[in-house]
C-alpha positions in Angstrom: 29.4 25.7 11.7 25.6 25.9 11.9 23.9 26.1 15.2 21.1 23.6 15.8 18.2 26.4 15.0 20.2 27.3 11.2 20.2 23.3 11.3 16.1 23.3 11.5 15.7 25.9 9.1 17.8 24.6 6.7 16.4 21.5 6.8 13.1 23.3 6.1 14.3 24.4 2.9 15.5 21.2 2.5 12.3 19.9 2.5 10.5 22.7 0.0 13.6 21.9 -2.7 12.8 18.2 -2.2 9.3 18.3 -3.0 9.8 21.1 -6.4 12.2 18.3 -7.3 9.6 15.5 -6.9 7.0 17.9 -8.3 9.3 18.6 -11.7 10.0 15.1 -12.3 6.2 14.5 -12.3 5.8 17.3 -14.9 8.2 15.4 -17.3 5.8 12.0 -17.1 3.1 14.3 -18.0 4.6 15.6 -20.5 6.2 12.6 -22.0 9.5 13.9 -21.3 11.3 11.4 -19.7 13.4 10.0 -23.1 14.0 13.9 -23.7 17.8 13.2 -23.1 17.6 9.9 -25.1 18.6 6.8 -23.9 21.7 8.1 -22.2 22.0 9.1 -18.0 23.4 10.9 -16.3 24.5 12.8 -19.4 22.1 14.2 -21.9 22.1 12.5 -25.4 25.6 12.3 -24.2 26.5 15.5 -23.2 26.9 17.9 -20.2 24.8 20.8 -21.6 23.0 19.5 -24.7 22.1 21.6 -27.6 18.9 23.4 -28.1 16.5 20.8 -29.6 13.1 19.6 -28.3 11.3 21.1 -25.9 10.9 18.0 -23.8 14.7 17.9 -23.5 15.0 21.1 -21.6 12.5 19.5 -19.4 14.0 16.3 -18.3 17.8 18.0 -18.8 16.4 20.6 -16.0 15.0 17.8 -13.9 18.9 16.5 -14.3 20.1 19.6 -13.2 17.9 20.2 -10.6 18.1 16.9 -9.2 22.3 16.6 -9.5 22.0 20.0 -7.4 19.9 18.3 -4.9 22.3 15.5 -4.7 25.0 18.2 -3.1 22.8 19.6 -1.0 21.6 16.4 0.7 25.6 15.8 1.1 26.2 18.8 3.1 22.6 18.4 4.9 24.2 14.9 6.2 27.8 16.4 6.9 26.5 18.9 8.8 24.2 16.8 11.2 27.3 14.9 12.0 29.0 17.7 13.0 26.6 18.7 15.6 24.5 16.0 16.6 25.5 13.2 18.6 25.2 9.2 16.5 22.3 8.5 18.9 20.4 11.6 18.0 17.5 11.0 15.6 17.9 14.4 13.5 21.2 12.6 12.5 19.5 9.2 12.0 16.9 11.3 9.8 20.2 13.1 7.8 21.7 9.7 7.0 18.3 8.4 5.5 17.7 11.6 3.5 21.2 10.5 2.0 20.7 6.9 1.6 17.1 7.3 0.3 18.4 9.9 -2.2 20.9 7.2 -3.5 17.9 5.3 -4.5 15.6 8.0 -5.9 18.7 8.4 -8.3 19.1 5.3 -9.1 15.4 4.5 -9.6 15.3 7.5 -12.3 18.3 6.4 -13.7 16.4 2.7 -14.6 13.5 4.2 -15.9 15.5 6.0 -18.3 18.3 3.5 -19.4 15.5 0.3 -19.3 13.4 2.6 -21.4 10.5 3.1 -19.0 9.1 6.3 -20.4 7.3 8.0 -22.5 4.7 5.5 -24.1 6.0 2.3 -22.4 2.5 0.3 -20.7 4.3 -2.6 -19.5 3.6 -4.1 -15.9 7.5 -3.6 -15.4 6.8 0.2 -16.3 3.9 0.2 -13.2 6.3 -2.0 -10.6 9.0 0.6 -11.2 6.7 3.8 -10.9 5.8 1.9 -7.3 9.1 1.6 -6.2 9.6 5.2 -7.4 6.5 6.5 -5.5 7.6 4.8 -2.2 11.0 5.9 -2.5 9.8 9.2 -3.2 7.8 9.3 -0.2 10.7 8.0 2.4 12.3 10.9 1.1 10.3 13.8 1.5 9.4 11.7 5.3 13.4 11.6 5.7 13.8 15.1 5.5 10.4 15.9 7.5 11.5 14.3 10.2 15.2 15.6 10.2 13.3 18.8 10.5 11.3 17.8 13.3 13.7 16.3 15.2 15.8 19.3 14.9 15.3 21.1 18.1 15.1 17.5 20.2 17.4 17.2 23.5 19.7 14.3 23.4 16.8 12.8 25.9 14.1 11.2 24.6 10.5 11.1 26.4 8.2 8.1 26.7 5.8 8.1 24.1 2.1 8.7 24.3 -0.2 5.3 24.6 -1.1 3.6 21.4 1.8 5.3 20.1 3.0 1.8 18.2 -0.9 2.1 16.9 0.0 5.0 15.1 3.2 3.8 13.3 0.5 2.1 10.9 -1.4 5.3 9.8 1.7 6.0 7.0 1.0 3.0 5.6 -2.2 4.4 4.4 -0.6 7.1 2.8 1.8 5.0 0.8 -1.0 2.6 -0.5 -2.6 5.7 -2.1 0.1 7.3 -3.5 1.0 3.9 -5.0 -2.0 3.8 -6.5 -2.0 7.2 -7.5 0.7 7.0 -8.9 -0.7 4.4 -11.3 -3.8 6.0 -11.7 -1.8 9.1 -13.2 0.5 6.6 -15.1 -2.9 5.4 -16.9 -4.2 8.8 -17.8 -1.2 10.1 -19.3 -0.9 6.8 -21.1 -4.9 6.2 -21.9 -6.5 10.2 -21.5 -10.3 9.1 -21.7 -12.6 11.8 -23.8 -14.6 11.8 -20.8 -15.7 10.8 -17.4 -18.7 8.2 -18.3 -16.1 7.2 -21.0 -13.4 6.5 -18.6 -15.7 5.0 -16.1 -16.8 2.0 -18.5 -13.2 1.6 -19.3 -12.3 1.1 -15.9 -15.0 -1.9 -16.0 -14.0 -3.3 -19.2 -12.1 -6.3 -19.0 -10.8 -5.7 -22.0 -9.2 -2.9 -21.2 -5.4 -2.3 -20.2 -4.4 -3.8 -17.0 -3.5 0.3 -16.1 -6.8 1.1 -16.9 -8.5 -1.0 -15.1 -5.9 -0.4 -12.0 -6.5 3.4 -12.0 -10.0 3.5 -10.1 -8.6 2.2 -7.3 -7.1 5.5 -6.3 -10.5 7.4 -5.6 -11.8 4.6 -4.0 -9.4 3.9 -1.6 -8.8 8.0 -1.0 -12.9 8.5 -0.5 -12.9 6.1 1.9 -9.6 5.9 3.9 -8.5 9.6 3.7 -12.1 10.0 4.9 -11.7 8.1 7.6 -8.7 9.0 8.9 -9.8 12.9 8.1 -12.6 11.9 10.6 -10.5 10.5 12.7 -7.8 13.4 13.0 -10.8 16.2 13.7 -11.7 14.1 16.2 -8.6 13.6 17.8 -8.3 17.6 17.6 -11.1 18.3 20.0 -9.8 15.7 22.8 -5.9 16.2 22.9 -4.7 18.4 25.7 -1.3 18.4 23.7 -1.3 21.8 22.0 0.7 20.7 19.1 -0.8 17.6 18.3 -4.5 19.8 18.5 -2.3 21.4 15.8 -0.9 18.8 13.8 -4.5 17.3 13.9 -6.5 19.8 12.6 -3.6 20.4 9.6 -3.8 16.5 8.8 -7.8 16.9 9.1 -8.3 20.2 6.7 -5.6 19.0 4.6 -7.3 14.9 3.9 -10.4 16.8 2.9 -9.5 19.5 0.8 -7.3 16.6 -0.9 -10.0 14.4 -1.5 -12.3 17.3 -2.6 -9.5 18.7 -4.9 -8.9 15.0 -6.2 -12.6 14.8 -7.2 -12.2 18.0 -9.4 -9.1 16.8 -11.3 -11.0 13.7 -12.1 -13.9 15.7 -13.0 -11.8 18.4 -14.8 -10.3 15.9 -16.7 -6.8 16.1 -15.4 -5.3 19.3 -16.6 -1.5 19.6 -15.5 -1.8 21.7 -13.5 -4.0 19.9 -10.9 -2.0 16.9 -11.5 1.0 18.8 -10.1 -1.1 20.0 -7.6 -2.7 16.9 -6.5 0.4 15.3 -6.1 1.9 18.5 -4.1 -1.0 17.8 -1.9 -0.3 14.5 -1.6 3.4 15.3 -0.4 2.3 17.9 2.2 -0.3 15.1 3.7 2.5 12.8 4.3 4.5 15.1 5.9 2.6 16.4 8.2 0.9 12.8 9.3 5.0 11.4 9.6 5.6 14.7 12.1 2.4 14.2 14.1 3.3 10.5 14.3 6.8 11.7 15.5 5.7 13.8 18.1 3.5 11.5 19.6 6.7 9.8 19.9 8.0 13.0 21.7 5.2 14.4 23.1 7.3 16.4 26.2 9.7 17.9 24.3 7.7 18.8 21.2 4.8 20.0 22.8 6.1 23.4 22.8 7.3 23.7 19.0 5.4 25.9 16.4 
């Protein structure tokens, strides 16, 4: 059986296998993969391996793979918590969401591709669902973040730091961009604009498509609430005694601003892939660390000597 520091680690790797996941399944929107194994789940065009056709078959039928792998693994990562953490823990709270939020992710792709939500489909149904999908996505990478952090915990848990309940609001930030960020890369997959002046007017247009119009919200919202809370992290970095917090502050601080400086070149690159990916990879790892510093101002005592 696993001792608590395996436990950690593995939950670690967890975390890096949950985000390639997320990350593949973006690269099959992208690439209008997502009917590659027809109308069928969780087969492909009704079959365990299919045959060599499309391209953009091997790309969702890996995300299948890959995903169905995951599925296992997040099985075991729950079994094993049980095994040695006691119910009241919260590394085995954190286990038993990573399961239940994996459920959903599941099931969420599994709608998109049996209601016939990909590819070309630009209806508001097609946007609601991508939401849903987003915010799951996002409880799960936290899920698993947390399970990490909580890994090395006592089965005694500290008083929290003041404004501590203040805090709890900061991921809410985070989930309103990637919402709309999500949107924003639904619409330029959907509606690619020849150029940025050209996109910019059709954000304005009224007579554009709802998505269109939806997907400047994204850089507004990162400019000027990432910003803030970038501004508020650095700050936060030079006045806590806490040496992991001063750590976790200055990660959340550097990594806000080099999101929002990277998200201004892959609007102004014109979205390749590969900063799509990216972007969203960054978006994952901001998350992350803002749900762990949140936790340990929950548990400042015991925390406060973690790396």
């Amino acid at each position: 059986m696993m001792t608590r520091t395996q436990y950690k680690k593995f939950a670690f790797g967890l975390l890096v296998y949950t985000i390639l996941v997320i990350l593949w399944g973006a690269w099959v929107r992208i690439s209008h993969s997502g009917d590659g194994c027809g109308d069928t789940w969780p087969l492909c065009h009704g079959k365990l391996i299919p045959e060599a056709e499309r391209g953009k078959t091997w790309v969702e039928y890996g995300h299948r793979l890959t995903s169905g792998i995951y599925g296992l693994v997040v099985i075991y990562f729950y079994w094993v918590a049980r095994k040695i953490y006691d119910k009241s823990h919260f590394a085995r709270t954190a286990a038993l969401a990573t399961l239940i939020f994996m459920i959903t992710e599941a099931l969420l792709g599994a709608k998109l591709v049996l209601f016939g939500l990909v590819a070309s489909n630009d209806t508001p149904y097609r946007a609601f669902v991508m939401a849903l999908h987003q915010l799951n996505s996002f409880m799960l990478t936290g899920s698993v973040a947390l399970a990490y952090a909580a890994a090395t915990l006592s089965d005694t848990t500290p008083a929290p730091l003041a404004n501590y309940r203040k805090y709890k609001l900061f991921p809410w930030i985070i989930v309103v961009l990637g919402v709309t960020g999500a949107w924003a890369a639904l619409s330029n997959s959907l509606f690619p604009s020849e150029n940025l002046f050209d996109g910019f007017l059709a954000d304005l247009s009224t007579e554009s498509h709802f998505l269109v119009r939806l997907r400047g919200l994204h850089p507004v919202l990162a400019v000027t609430c990432a910003g803030s809370l970038a501004l508020f992290f650095w700050l936060k970095a030079q006045s806590t005694d806490n040496p992991l917090l001063q750590k976790k502050s200055a990660q959340m601080s550097t990594f806000l601003i080099v999101g929002i400086l990277f998200g201004m070149g892959t609007l102004l690159f014109h979205a390749p892939t590969w900063m799509k990916v990216t972007h969203l990879c960054f978006g994952h790892g901001i998350w992350v660390t803002l749900l762990q510093w949140v936790f340990f101002t929950r548990n400042p005592v015991q925390t406060s000597q973690q790396a």
